[in-house]
N, C-alpha and C positions, 0 to 999 in steps of 0.2 A: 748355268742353272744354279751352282752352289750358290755365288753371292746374292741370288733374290733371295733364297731358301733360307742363308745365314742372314739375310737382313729383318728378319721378323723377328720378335721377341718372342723365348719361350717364356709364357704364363698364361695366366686364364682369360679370356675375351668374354666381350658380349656378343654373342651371336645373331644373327638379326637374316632369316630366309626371304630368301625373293621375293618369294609371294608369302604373308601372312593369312595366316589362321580370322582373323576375322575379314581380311575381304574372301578369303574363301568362301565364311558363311553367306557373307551377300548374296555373293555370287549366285550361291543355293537359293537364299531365299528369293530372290530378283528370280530363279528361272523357276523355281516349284511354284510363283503365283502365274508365270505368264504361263508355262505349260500344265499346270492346274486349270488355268481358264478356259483352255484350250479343250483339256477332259470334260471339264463342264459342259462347254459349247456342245460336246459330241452326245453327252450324254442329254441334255435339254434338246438339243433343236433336231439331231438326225435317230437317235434309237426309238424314241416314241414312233414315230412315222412309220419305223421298220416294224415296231410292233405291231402299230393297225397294219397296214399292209399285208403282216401275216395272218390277221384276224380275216381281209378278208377277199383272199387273192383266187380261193379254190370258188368263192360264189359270183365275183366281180364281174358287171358286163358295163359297155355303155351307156352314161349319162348325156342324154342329150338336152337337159334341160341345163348342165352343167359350162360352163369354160372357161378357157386359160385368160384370166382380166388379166394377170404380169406374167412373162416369164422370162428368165435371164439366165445363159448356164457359160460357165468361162474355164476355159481350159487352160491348165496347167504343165509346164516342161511336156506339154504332146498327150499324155498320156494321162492326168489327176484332172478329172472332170468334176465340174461341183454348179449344182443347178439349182434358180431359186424361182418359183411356181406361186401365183396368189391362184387359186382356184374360185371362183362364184357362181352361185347357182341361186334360186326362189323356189320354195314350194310351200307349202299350205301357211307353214309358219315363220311365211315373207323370207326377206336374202337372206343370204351369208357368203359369208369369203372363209376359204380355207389355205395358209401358206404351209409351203411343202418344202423343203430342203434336201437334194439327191447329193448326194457324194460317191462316185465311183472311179472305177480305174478302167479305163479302156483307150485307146487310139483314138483321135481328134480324126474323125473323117468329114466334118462340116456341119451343117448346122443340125440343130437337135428338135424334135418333135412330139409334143405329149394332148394325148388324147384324154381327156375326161370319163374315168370309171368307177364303179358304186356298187355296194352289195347292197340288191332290193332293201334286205332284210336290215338292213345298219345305214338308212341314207346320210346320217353324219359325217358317213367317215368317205365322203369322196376323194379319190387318189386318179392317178394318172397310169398311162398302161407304158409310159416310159418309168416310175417306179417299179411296176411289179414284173415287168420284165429286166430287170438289175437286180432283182430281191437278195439273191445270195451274193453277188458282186458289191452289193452295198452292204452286209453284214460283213464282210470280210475288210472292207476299206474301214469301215467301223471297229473291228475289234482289231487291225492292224496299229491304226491311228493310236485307239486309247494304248496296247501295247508301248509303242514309239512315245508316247508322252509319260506313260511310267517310265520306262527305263530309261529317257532323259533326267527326271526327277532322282531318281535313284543314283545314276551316272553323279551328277552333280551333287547328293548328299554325303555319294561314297568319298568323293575327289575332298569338298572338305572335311569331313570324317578324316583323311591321309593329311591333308593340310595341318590338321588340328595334334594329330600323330608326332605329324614331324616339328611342329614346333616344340611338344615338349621335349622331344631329343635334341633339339638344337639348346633349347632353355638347360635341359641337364650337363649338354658337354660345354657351357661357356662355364661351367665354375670349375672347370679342369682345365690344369695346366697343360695347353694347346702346343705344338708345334708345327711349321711349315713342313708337309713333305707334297711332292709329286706323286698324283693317280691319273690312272688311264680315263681317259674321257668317252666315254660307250655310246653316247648318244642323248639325244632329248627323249622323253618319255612324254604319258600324258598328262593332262592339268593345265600348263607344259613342267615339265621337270626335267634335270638334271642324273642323269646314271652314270656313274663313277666308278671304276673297280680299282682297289688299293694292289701290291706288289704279291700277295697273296690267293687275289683273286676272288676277293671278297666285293660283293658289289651292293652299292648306298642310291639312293636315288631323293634328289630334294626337288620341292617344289620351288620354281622360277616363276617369270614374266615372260612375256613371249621376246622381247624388247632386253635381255639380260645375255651378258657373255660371258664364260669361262674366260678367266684368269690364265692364257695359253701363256708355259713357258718350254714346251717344246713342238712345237707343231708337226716335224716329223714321226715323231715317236707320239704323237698325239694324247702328250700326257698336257695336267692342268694343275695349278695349285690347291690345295687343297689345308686345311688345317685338322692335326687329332692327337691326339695322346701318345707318346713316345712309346707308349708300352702294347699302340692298337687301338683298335673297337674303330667306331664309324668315321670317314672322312668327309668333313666336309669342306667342299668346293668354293671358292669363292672366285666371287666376278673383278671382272676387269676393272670395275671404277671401284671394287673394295667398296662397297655399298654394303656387303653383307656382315660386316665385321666394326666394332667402337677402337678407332689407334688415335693415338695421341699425334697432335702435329708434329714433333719429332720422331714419330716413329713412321707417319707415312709419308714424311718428306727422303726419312731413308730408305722405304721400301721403292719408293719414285724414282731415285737417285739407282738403285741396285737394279731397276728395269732398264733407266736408262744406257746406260752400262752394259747392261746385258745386249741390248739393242745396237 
C-alpha cells in the first residue's frame, strides 16, 4: 500500500468529480420537462373529467340516445388500467362526440365495459357508468400520479442542488496542498455517489457515474484511495483510471508503475 500512497506528489490538484455539476442540471431539466408533461397530461386530460363526473354522478341515469363510437382501455403491470372512450350522441342541436380518459388501479380481470350516462339536467356532460363507478379510485390514481411526478422533480432538483454542493467543495480542496491517504469504502449512495469514511470515522460522499470505480488498494480491509489535507477535513476518492484528478505524465506514469508493483 505505502509505495502507491508515496508515489503521488504532495501539492494542490485539480480536482474534477465524476459526475459534474452541469450534467447534473440537465439531468434535472431533461426530467422536470418530461415529468412536468406528465403533470400536465394529468391535469388537462383526466381531473376535468373527475370534476364533471362529480357534478353529476348523484343525478346521472342512462343515455340511450348516447354511445361508445371508440373505446380502448390497456392494462398495465396487471394492475394500472387506463381507458380511452369517444362517447356520441344527437339531440335537438344535432351530434357531438365526447372523449373521456379513465385512469385507475384495479386487477386486469378481462375486458372492460362502459355504458352511456347523463344528468337530464346537464345533457352536455355525458359520462359513462364505468367512470362513476371508479369516481374515488380514479381521484386517488390522480393525486397519487401528480404526487410521484413532484417528488420525481424534486428528487432530481435536489440530486443537482448536492451535485452543484459538491463541486464547489471539490473546486475549494484542489487549491490545497492534497495528499494520498487510504478511506474506507461504505458503499454507493444515491445520484449514484460514492461514501467514504476517513480513519476517524468521519464520512464524505461524492457524486459518481454509474460506470466509475474506486481506486481499490486494499480490497480486504476494503479501503480505496483517496486524496486531502495532511492536516484532515474531506477525503476525496478517486477512480481507477484517475479520471478524477489533472497529474502530469511523469507523475502518472509513477503512480502506474507503484500499482503495478503493488500488483
Amino acid at each position: 500500500m505505502t509505495p502507491l500512497l508515496d508515489a503521488f506528489p504532495r501539492r494542490a490538484f485539480k480536482l474534477k468529480p465524476g459526475r459534474g455539476a452541469a450534467r447534473g442540471w440537465l439531468v434535472a431539466l431533461g426530467g422536470t420537462l418530461l415529468f412536468g408533461a406528465f403533470i400536465a397530461m394529468v391535469a388537462i386530460d383526466v381531473v376535468p373529467a373527475i370534476r364533471d363526473d362529480f357534478a353529476v354522478r348523484d343525478r346521472a341515469v342512462s343515455a340511450p340516445a348516447a354511445r361508445i363510437a371508440e373505446g380502448r382501455c390497456r392494462s398495465r403491470l396487471f394492475l394500472f388500467q387506463s381507458c380511452n372512450l369517444t362517447i356520441a350522441w344527437t339531440d335537438k342541436d344535432g351530434a357531438h362526440t365526447r372523449k373521456l380518459d379513465y385512469t385507475f388501479v384495479e386487477p386486469h380481470m378481462g375486458s372492460w365495459s362502459a355504458v352511456p350516462m347523463m344528468d337530464p339536467a346537464r345533457p352536455g356532460l355525458v359520462t359513462t357508468d364505468l367512470g362513476l363507478d371508479r369516481m374515488w379510485n380514479r381521484v386517488a390514481t390522480a393525486a397519487g400520479s401528480l404526487f410521484v411526478g413532484l417528488l420525481l422533480i424534486g428528487g432530481l432538483l435536489a440530486s443537482a442542488w448536492r451535485g452543484q454542493a459538491k463541486a464547489g467543495e471539490a473546486k475549494a480542496l484542489a487549491g490545497r496542498e492534497l495528499a494520498a491517504v487510504p478511506v474506507l469504502f461504505r458503499g454507493w449512495g444515491r445520484g449514484p455517489s460514492w461514501i467514504v469514511a476517513d480513519e476517524h470515522g468521519q464520512v464524505f460522499e461524492w457524486p459518481v457515474r454509474k460506470s466509475d470505480k474506486p481506486l481499490v488498494i486494499d480490497a480486504a480491509r476494503g479501503l480505496v484511495l483517496a486524496l486531502r489535507e495532511r492536516s484532515g477535513g474531506p477525503a476525496f476518492p478517486l477512480d481507477d483510471k484517475l479520471r478524477f484528478v489533472t497529474l502530469t505524465p511523469e507523475e502518472r506514469a509513477r503512480i502506474e508503475a507503484a500499482r503495478w508493483s503493488r500488483g
